[in-house]
MIDOKE-156895 format. One record per atom (N, C-alpha, C): residue number from 1; residue in three letters; chain; x, y, z. Coordinates in Angstrom, 3 decimals, always signed. Example, Ala and Ser with C-alpha at 12.3 -4.5 7.8 and 13.67 -1.06 7.14 Angstrom:
<sites>
num  residu  chaine  px  py  pz
1  ala  A  +13.190  -5.690  +7.800
1  ala  A  +12.300  -4.500  +7.800
1  ala  A  +13.200  -3.300  +7.800
2  ser  A  +12.850  -2.250  +7.080
2  ser  A  +13.670  -1.060  +7.140
2  ser  A  +12.900  +0.030  +7.870
</sites>
This chain:
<sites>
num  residu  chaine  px  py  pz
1  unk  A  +81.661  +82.410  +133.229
1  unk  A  +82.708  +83.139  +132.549
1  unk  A  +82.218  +84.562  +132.290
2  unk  A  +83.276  +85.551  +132.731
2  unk  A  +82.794  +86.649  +132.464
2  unk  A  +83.682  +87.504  +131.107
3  unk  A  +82.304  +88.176  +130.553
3  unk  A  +82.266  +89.028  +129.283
3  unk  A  +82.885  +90.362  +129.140
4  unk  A  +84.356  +90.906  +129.157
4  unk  A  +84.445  +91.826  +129.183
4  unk  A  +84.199  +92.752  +127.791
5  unk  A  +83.486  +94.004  +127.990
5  unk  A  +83.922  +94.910  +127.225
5  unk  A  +85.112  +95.969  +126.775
6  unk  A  +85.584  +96.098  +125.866
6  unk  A  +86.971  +96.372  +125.418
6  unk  A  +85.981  +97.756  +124.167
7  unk  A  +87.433  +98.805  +123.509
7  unk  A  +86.802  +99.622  +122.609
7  unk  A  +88.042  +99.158  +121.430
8  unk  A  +87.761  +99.076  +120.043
8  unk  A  +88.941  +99.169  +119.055
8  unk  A  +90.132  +100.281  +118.884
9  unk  A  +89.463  +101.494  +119.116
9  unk  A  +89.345  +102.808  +119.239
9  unk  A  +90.291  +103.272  +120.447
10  unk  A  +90.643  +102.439  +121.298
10  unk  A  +91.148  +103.125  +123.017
10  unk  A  +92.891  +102.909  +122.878
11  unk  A  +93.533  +103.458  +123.386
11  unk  A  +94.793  +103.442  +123.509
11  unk  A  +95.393  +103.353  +122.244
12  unk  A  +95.438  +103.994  +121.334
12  unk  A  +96.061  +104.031  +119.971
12  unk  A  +97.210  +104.815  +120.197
13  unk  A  +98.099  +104.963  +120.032
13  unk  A  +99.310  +105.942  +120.068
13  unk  A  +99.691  +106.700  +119.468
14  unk  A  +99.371  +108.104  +119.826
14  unk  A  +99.424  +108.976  +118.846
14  unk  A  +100.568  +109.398  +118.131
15  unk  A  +101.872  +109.279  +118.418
15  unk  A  +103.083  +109.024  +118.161
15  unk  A  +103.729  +108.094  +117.011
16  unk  A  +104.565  +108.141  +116.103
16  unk  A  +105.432  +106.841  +115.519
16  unk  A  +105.824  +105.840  +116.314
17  unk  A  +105.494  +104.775  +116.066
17  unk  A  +105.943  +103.688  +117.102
17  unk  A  +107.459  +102.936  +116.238
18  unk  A  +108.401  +102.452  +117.055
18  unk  A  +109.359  +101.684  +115.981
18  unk  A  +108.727  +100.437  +115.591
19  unk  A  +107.579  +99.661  +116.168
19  unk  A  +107.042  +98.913  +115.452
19  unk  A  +105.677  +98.876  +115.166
20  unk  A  +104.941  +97.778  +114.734
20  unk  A  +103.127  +97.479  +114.875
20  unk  A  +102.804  +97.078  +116.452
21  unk  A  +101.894  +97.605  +116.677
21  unk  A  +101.416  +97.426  +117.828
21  unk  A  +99.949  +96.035  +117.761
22  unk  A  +100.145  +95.110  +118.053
22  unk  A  +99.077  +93.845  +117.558
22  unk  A  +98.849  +93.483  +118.843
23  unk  A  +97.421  +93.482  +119.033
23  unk  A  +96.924  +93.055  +119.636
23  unk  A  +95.715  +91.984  +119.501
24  unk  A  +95.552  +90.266  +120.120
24  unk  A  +94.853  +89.389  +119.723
24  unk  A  +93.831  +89.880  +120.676
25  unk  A  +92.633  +90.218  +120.133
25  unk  A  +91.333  +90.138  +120.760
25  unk  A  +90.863  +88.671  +121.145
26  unk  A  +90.658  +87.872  +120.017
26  unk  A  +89.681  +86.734  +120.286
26  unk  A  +91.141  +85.314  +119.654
27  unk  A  +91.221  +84.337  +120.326
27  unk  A  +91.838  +83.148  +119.831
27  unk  A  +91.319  +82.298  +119.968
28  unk  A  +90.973  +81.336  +119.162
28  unk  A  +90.455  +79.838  +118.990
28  unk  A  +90.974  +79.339  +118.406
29  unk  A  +90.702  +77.350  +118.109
29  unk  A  +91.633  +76.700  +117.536
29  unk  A  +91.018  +76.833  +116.315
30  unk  A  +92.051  +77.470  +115.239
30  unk  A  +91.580  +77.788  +113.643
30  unk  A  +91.403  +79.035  +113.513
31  unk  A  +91.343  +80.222  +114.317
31  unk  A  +90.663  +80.998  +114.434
31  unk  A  +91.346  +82.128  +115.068
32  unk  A  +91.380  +83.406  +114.629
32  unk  A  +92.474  +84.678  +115.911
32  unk  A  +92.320  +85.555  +115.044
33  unk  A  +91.849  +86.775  +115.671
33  unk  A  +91.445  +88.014  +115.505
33  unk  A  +92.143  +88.372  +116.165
34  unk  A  +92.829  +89.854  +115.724
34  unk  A  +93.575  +91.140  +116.039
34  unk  A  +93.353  +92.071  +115.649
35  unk  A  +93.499  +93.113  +116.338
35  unk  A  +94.072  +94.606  +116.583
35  unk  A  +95.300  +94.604  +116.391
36  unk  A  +96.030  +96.114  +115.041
36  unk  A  +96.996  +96.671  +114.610
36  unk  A  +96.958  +97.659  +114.524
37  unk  A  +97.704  +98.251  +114.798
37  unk  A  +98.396  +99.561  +114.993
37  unk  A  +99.454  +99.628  +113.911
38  unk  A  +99.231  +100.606  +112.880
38  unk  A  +100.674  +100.582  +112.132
38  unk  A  +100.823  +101.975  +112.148
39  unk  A  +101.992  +102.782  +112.408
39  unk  A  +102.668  +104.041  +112.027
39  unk  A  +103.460  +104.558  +111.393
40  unk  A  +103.357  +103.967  +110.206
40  unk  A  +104.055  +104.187  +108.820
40  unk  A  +105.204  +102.493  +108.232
41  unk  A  +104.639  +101.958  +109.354
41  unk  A  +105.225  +100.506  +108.589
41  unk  A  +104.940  +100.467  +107.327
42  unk  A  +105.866  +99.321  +106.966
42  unk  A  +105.846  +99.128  +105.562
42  unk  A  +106.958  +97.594  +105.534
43  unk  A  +106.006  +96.586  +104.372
43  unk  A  +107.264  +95.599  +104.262
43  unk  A  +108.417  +95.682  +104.170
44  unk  A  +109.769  +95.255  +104.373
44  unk  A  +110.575  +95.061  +103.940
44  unk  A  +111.000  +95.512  +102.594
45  unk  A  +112.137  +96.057  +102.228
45  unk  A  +112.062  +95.558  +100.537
45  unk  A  +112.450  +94.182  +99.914
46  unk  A  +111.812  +93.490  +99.073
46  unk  A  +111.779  +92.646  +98.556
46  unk  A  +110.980  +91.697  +99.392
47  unk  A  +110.892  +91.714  +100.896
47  unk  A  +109.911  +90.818  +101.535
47  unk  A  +108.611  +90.448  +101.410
48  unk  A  +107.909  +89.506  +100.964
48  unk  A  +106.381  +88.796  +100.423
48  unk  A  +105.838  +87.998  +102.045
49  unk  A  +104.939  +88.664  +101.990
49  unk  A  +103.749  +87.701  +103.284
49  unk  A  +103.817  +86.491  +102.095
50  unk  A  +103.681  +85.300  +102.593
50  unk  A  +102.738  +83.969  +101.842
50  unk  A  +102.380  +82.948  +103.159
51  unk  A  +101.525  +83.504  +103.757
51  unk  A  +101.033  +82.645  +104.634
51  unk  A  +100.331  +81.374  +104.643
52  unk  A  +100.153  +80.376  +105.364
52  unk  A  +100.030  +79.185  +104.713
52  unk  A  +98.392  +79.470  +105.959
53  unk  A  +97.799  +80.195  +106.328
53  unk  A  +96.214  +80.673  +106.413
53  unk  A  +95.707  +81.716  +105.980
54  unk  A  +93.957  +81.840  +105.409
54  unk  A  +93.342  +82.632  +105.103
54  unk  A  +93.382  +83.977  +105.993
55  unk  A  +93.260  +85.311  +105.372
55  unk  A  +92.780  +86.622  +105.886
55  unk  A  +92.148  +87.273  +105.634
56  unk  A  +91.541  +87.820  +106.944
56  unk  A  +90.419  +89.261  +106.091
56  unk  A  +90.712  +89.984  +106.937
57  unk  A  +91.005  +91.034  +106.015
57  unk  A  +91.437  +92.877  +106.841
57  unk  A  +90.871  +93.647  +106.468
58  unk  A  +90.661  +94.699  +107.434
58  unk  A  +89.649  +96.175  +106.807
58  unk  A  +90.636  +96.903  +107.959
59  unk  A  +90.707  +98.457  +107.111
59  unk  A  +91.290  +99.612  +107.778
59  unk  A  +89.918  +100.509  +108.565
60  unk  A  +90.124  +100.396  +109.742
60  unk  A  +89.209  +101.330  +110.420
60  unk  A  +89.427  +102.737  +110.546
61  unk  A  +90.986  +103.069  +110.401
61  unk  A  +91.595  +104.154  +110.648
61  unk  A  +92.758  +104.233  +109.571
62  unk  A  +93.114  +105.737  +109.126
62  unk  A  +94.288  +105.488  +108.484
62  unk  A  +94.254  +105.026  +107.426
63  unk  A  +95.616  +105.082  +106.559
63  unk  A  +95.253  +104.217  +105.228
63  unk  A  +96.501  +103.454  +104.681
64  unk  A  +96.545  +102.531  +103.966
64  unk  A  +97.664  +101.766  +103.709
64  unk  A  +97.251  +101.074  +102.258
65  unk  A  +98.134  +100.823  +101.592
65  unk  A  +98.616  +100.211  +100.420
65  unk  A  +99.309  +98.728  +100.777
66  unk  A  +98.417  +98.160  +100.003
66  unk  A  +98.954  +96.557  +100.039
66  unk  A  +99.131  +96.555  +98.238
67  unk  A  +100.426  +95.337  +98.291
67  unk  A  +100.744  +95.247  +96.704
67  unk  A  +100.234  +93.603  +96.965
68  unk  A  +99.870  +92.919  +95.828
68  unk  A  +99.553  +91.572  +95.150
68  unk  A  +100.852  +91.174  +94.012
69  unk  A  +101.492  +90.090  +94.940
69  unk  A  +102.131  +89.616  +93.485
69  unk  A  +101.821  +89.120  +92.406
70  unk  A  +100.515  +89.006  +92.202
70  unk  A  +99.836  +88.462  +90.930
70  unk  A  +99.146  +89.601  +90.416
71  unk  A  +99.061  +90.469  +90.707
71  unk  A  +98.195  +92.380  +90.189
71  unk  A  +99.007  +93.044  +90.125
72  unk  A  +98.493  +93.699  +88.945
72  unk  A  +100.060  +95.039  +88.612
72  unk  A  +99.888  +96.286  +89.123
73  unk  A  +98.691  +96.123  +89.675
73  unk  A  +98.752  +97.468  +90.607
73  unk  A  +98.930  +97.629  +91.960
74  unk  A  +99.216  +98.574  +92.789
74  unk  A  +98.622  +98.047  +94.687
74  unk  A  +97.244  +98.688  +94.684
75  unk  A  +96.773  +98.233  +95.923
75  unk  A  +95.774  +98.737  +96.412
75  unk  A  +95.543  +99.447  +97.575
76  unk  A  +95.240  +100.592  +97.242
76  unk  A  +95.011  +101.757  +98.490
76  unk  A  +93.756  +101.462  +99.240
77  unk  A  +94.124  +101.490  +100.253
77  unk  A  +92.986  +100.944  +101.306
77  unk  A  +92.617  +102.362  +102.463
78  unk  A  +91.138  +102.595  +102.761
78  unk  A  +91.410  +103.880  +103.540
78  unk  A  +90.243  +103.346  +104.120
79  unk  A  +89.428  +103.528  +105.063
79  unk  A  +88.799  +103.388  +106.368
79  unk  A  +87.568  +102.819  +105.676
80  unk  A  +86.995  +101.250  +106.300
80  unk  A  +85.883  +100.358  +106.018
80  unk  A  +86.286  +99.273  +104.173
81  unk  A  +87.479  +100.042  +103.423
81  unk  A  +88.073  +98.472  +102.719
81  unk  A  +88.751  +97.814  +103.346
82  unk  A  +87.928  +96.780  +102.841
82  unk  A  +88.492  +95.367  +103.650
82  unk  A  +89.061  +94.577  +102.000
83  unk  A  +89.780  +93.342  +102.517
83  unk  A  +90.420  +92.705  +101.321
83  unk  A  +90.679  +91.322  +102.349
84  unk  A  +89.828  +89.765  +101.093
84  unk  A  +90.341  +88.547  +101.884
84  unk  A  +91.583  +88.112  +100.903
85  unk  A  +92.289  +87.257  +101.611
85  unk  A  +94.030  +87.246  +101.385
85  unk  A  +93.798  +85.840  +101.654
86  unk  A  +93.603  +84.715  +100.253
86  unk  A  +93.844  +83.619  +100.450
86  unk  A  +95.152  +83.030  +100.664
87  unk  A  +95.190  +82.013  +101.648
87  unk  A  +96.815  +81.171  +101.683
87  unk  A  +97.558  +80.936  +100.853
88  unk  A  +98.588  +81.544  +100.815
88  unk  A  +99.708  +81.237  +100.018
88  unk  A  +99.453  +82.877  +99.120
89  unk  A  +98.847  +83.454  +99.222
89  unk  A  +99.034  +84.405  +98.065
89  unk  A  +99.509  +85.706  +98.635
90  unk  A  +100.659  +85.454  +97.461
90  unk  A  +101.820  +86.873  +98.384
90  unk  A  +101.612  +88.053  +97.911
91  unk  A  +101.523  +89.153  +99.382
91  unk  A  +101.808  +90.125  +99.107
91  unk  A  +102.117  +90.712  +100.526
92  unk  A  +102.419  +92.098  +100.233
92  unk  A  +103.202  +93.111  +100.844
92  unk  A  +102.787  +93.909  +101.313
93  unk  A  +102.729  +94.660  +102.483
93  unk  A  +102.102  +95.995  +102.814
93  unk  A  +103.573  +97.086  +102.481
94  unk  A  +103.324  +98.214  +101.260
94  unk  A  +103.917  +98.396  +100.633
94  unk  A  +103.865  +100.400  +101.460
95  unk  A  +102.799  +100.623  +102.197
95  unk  A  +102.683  +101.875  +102.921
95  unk  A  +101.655  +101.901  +104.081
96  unk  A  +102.028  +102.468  +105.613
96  unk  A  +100.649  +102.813  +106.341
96  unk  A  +101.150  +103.924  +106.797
97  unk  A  +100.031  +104.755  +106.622
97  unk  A  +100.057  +106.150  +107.662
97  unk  A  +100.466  +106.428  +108.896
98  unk  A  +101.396  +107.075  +109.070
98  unk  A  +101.144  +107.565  +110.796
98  unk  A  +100.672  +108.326  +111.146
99  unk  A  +99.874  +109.241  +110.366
99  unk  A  +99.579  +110.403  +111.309
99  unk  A  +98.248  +110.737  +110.248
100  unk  A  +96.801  +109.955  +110.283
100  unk  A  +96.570  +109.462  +111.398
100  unk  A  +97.057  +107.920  +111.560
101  unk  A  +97.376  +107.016  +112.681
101  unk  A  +97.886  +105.591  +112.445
101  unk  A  +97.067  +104.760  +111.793
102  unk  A  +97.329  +103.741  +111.038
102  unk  A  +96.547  +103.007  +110.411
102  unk  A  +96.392  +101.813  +111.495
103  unk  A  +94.785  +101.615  +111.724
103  unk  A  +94.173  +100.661  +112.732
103  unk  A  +93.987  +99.664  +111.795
104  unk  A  +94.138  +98.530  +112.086
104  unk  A  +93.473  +97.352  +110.935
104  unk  A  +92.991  +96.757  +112.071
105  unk  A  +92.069  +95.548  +111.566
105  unk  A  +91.178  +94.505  +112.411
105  unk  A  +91.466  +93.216  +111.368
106  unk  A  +92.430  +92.573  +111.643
106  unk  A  +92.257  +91.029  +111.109
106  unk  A  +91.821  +89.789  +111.899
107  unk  A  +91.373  +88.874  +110.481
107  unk  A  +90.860  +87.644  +110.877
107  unk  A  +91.647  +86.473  +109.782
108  unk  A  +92.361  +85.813  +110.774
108  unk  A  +93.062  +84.703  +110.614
108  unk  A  +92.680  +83.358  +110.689
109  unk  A  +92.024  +82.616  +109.732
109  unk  A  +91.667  +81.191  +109.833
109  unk  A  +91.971  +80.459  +109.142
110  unk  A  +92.533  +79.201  +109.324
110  unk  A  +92.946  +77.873  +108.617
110  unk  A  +92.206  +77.803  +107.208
111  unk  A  +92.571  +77.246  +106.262
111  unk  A  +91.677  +77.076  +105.357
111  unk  A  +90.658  +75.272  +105.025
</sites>
């Protein structure tokens, strides 16, 4: 089996996109890592993530605000915070940058 090398960094779009651009690097069973692209996304209003698996995200690029429905504040996130997002606990990405785009790197696993 061969090993390709890939960059996080390559083909980002420098432009507003109308959506996230996600890309799965690695999938296993329990297990899936991605590449995101956001250009000023933002939840829904009134819409809550509550995913029924664990996450861990860090902004490599860019910066974004996630809200916690259990914290009265959000949290501004800007290049190397990361934040784990246990199952079931809702929240929102409430702002991301476009210019520069906000890159995230998540990791998605069962709990």
């Amino acid at each position: 089996m061969e090993s390709k090398a890939a960059n996080l960094f390559a083909d980002v779009p420098a432009a507003t996109q109308p959506e996230e651009i996600i890309t799965e690097i690695l999938v296993r069973p329990g297990l899936r890592i991605e590449r995101i692209v956001s250009t000023g996304q933002a939840s829904p209003p009134g819409f809550w993530y509550d995913q029924p698996w664990d996450e861990w995200v860090t902004v490599l690029a860019g910066a974004a605000r996630l809200r916690f429905e259990n914290e009265p504040a959000d949290r501004d996130l800007r290049p190397g915070d990361h934040v784990f997002i246990h199952a079931h606990m809702r929240h929102r990405v409430e702002w991301t940058s476009a210019d520069p785009p906000t890159l995230w790197l998540a990791v998605h696993s069962k709990p």
